[in-house]
C-alpha positions in Angstrom: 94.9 12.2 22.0 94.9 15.9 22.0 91.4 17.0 20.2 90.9 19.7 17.2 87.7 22.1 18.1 87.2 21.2 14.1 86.4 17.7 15.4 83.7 18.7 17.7 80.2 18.6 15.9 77.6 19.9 18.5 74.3 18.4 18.2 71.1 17.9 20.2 73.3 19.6 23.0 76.0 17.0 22.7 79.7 17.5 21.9 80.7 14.7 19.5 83.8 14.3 18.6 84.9 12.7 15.5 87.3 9.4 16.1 87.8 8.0 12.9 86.1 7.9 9.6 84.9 10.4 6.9 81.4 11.5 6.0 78.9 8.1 5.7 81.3 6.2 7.5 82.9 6.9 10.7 82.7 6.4 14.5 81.9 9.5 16.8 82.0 10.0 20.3 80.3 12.3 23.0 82.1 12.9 26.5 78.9 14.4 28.3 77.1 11.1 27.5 79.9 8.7 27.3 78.8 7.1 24.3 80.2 5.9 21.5 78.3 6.4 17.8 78.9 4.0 14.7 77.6 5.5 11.8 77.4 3.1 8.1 75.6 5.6 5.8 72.1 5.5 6.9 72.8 3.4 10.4 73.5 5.0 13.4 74.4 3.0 16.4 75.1 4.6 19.9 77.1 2.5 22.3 77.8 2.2 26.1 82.0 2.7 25.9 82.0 -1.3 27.1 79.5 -2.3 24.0 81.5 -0.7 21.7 84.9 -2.0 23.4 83.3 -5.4 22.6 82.1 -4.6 19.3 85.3 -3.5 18.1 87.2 -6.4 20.1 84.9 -8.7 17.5 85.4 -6.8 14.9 89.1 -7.0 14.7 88.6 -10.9 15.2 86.2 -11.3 12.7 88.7 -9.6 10.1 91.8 -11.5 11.2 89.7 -14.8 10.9 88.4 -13.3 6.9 92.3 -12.5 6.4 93.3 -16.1 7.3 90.8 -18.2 5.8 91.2 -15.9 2.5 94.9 -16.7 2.7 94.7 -20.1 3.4 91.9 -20.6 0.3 94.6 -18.8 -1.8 97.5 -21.4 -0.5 95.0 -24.3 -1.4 93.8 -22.9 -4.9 97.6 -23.0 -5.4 98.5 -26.6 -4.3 95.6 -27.8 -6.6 96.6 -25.9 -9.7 100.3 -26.7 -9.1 99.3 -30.5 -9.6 98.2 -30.0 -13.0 99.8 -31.2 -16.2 
């Protein structure tokens, strides 16, 4: 991934470079420390690259597990209303 110099924001002599996200929510990373930075408004969390491997690893499970029980609550909700007269 070939990197803007736009998406370099300097701070407390690190380069950070923005991953994804926008302003209040995005995910940051800094190649002299090699750490990864979450930031949710107010939160910021700074990650060794294998913690936040992990984190996101969970992250994407936890969403496809939301995703499926949401469908499958939705397929239910439908079987029960479809028995009504």
């Amino acid at each position: 991934m070939k990197l803007k110099e736009t998406d370099v924001k300097p701070s407390n002599n690190c380069k950070r470079v923005i991953l994804a996200g926008k302003d209040g929510c995005r995910v940051m990373f800094c190649e002299d420390c090699n750490v990864a930075e979450v930031e949710v408004g107010a939160l910021s969390l700074r990650l060794e690259v294998q913690a936040f491997t992990t984190l996101s690893e969970m992250l994407q499970e936890a969403a496809a597990t939301a995703s499926f029980t949401a469908l499958k609550r939705q397929q239910n909700l439908r079987g029960m209303l479809g028995n009504v007269h």
